[in-house]
N, C-alpha and C positions, 0 to 999 in steps of 0.2 A: 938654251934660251931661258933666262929668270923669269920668273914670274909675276906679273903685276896685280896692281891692285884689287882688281874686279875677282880675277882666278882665286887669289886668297881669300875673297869675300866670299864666293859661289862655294868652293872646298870647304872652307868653315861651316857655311848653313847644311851644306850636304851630311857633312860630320856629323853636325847636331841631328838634323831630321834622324839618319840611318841607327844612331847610338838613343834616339829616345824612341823609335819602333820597337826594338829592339828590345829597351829596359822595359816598356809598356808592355811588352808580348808577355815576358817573364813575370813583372809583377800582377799582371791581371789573375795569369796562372797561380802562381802565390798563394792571393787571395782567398782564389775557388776553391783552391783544393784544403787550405786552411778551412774554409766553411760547410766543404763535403765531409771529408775526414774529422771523424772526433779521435782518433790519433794524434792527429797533428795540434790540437788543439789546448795542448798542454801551456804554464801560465809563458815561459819563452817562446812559445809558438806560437802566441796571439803577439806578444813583443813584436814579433818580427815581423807578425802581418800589419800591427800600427805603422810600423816604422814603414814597408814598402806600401800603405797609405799614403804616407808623407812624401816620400821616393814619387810617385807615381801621382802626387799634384805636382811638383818640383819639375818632373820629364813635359805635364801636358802646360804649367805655365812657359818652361822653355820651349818646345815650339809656339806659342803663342808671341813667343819674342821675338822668334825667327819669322813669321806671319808678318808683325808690326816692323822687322829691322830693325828693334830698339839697340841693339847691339852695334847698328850703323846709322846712327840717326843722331842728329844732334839735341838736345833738348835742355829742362831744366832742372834742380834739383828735387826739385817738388812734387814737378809730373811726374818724373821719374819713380820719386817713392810711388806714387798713389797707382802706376802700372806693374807696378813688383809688389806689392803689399802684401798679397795672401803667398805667392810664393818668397820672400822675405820671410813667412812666417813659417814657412814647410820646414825652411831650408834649417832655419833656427831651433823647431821643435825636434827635427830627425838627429841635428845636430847633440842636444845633451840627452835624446832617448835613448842614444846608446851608453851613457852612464848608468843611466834607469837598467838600461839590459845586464850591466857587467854586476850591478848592487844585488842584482837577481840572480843570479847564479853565482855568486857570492854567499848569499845565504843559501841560497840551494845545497851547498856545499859545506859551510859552519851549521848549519840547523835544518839538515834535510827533514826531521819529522815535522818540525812546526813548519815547515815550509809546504809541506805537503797540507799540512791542516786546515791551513788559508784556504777562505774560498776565495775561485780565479775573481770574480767582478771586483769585488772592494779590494782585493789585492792589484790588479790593473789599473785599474781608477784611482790608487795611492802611488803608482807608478809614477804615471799621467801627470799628474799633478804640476809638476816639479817644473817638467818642460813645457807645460800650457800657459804655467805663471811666467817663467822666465821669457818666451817667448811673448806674449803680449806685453809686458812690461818693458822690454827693447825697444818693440812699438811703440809705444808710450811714448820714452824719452825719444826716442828717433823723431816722432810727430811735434815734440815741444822746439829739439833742435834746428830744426830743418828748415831750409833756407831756399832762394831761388838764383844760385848759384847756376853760372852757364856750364854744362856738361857737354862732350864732345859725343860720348856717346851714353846711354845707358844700360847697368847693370845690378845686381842684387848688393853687390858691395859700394858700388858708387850711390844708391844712392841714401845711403847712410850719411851724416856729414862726418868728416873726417876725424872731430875729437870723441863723437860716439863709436865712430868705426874700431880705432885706436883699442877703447875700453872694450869694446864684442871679441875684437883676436884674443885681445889678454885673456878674457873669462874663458871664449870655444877652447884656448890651446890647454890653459887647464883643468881643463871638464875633460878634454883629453888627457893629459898626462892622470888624472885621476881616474878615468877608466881603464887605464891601460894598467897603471902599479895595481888596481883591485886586480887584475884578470893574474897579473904575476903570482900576487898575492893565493889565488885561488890557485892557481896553476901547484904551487910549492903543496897546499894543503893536497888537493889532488895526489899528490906524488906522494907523500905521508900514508896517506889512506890506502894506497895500491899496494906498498909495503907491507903495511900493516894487514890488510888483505891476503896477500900472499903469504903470510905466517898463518896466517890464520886456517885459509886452505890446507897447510902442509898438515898442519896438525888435526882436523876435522872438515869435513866440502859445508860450505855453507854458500849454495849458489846465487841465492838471493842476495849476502852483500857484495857478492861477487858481478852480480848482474847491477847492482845501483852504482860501485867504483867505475864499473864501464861505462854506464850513462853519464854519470858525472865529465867522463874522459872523452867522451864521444861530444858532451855539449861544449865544453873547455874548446875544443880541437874547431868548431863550428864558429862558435862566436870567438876564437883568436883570428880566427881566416878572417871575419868579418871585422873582424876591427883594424886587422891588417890593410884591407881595403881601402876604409876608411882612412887609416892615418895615411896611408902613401898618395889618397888621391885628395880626399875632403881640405887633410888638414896643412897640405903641401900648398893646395888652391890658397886657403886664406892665408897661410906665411909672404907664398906671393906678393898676394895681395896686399899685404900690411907693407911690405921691402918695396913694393912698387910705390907707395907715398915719399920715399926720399929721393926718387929720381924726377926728372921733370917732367913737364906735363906728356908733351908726344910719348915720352918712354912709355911716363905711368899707363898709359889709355890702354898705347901697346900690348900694352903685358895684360890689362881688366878685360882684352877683347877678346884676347886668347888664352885667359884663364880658364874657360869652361871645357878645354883638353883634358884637364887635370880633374875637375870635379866632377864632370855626368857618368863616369863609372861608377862614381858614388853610390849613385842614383836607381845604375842597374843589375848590384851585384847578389841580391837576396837571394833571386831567384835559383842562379849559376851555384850558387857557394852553397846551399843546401840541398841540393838537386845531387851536385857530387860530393858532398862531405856526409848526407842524410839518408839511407836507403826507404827511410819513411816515404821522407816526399821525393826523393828516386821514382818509386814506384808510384804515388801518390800524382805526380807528370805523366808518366806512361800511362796509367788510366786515362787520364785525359786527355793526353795527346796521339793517342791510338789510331786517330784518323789518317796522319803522317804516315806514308809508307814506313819510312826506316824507322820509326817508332814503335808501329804495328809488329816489326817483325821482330827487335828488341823481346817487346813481351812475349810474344807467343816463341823465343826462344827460353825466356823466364819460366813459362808456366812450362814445357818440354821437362825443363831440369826439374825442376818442381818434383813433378811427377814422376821422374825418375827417381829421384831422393826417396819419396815417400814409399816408391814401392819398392823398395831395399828396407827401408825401415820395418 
């Protein structure tokens, strides 16, 4: 028996609600354990709590979409924008922060002492910058162009008009492709350094730059999953989205309604991707989430070894 119309609509909202609990459980978590721990609090590890900021207005404006059915409603171009407006703006800031993220570990990596010497605030905040401008300035032009054009249904990309939308794929795909050649880029130096470490070992133990080429490799290996993420889901959604303008209307709607398959992982993957790529905030979850039985029992198998370790030591 195929499926009709209403089941696909109900399936769809269900998707959304289950997949933005979900990102919201994880990034709440994030957050906390970012502002508990001064471990975690390093200048990538505030990065990543702005960005699941951004992530986690993105999750609570899309249920608020699903609330409204703006997703199944018909409306105009206008209204449209002015009901996505701050999430338009999430979408767009989280979008080039993770450029911001790759430039930072970047230098992390070409200039580990001066990067160390920065303090975190005015370094954050020269971050920041780049994507607060670019993102309201979108705004900007979005609000000069913008029309009251009839829309079938409403979403973050429809309601851009179609020749600012054009220019936003262009600039997002290469703020991607530009984050992604820096992380190459780092990645080769990374691999440089390990070698060169490894000689260096042979001939004298110096564990200290032994334990920095590891961090370096261990943050490399984090933010490649994350951007991995990102490009397979973020930057898939907008390609879509741009290839859905040459087909005709019912196509295009088609494909902008069920866009949001591809993009709300986006949205939830900080928490997941550091939780098992990070034994920081591994552990930095289990504190927290201790209440959980099988959580509870995780740690207190942790601290068991623990203590076993140490008292062989």
């Amino acid at each position: 028996m195929s499926l009709n119309y209403q089941d696909l609509t109900l399936a769809l909202q269900l998707y959304t609600v289950v997949l933005c609990v979900i990102g919201l459980f994880g990034n709440v978590n994030l957050i906390i354990a970012t502002c508990r721990h001064k471990s975690l609090r390093t200048k990538m590890g505030c990065l990543i709590m702005i960005s699941t900021i951004a992530h986690t207005i993105c999750l609570v404006s899309e249920l608020i979409c699903v609330k409204l059915k703006l997703r199944f409603t018909q409306t105009h171009r206008d209204e449209c924008f002015r009901s996505v407006i701050v999430y338009m703006f999430a979408v767009l800031f989280q979008s080039t922060l993770f450029l911001m993220m790759a430039i930072d570990l970047f230098l992390a990596v070409i200039m580990p002492i001066r990067h160390k010497l920065w303090r975190r605030g005015p370094y954050l905040f020269a971050l920041c910058i780049p994507p607060m401008l670019f993102s309201c300035f979108a705004l900007f032009i979005e609000e000069i162009y913008i029309n009251h054009d009839d829309l079938l249904i409403c979403t973050v990309t429809l309601a851009a008009p179609p020749a600012v939308r054009f220019w936003g794929t262009l600039i997002t795909i290469s703020t991607i492709f530009l984050a992604v050649s820096l992380i190459f880029v780092t990645a080769f130096k990374v691999h440089i350094n390990e070698r060169e470490s490894a000689r260096r070992i042979l001939r004298h133990s110096n564990s200290i730059t032994s334990n920095t080429k590891c961090s370096d490799s261990k943050l490399l290996k984090s933010l490649s999953t994350l951007m991995f993420v990102f490009v397979c889901s973020w930057s898939l959604s907008i390609l879509l989205s741009h290839v859905s303008l040459y087909f005709t209307k019912n196509v295009a709607y088609e494909i902008q309604k069920y866009n949001i398959l591809l993009s709300l992982p986006t949205f939830c993957q900080n928490f997941f991707v550091t939780g098992l790529r990070s034994p920081r905030y591994a552990k930095a979850y289990a504190e927290q989430l201790s209440f959980l039985p099988f959580v509870s029992q995780r740690v207190s198998q942790f601290r068991q070894n623990s203590s076993v370790k140490s008292a062989f030591v």
